[in-house]
C-alpha positions as CSV (number, residue, x, y, z in Angstrom):
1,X,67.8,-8.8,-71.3
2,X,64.9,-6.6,-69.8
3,X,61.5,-8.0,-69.1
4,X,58.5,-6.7,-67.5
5,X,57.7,-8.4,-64.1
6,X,55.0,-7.6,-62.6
7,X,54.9,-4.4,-63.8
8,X,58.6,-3.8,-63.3
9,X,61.5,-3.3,-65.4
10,X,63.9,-6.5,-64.5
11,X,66.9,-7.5,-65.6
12,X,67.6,-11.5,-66.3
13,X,70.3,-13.5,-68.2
14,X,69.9,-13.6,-71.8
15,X,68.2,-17.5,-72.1
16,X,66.3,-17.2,-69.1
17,X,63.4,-19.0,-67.9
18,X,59.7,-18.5,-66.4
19,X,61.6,-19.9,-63.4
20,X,64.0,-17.4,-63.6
21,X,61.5,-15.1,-63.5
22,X,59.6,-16.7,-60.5
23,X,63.0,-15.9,-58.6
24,X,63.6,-12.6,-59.3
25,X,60.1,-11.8,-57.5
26,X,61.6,-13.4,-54.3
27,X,59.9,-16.8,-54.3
28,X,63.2,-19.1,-54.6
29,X,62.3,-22.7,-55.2
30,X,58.3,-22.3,-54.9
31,X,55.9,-23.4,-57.0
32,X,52.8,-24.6,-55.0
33,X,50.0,-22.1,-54.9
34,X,52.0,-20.2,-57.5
35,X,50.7,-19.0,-61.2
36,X,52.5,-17.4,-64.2
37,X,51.2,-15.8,-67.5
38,X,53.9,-14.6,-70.3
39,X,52.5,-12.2,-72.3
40,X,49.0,-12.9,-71.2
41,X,48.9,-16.8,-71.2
42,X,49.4,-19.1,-68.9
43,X,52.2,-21.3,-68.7
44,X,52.1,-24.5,-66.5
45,X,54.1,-25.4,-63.7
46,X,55.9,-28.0,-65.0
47,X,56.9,-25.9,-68.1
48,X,58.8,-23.1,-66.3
49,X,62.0,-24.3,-66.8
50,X,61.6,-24.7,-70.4
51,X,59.4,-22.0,-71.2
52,X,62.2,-19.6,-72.0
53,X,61.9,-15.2,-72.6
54,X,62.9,-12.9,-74.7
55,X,63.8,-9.5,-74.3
56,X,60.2,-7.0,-73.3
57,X,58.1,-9.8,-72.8
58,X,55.4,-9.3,-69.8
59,X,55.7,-12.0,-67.2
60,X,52.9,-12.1,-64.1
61,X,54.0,-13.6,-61.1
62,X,51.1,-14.4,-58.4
63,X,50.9,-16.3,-55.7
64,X,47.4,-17.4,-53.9
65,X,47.3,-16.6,-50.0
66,X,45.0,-18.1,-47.5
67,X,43.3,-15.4,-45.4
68,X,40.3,-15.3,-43.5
């Protein structure tokens, strides 16, 4: 199925999570200091996993950075 990720046109498996998601960006396994919002709403961490998508929905991926 295609979702928008960040922006971006991505391909994930049909029954695919917010985690799923999460790892398509690149951030493999990481969750501190890491926020999601599905078609505008924010879905906790402990959710991703279940959260699941369906085909054209928009998933934001950010992460917070320390900087100075």
């Amino acid at each position: 199925m295609i979702v928008q990720v960040n922006g971006r046109s991505a391909e994930l498996p049909d029954g695919a999570s917010v985690t799923d998601a999460v790892k398509a960006v690149g951030l493999n396994g990481e969750r501190r200091g890491v926020a999601v919002a599905v078609d505008g709403e924010v879905v906790r961490n402990a959710d991703w996993d279940s959260t699941r998508l369906s085909e054209r929905q928009a998933v934001e991926v950010v992460r917070a950075v320390q900087g100075g």
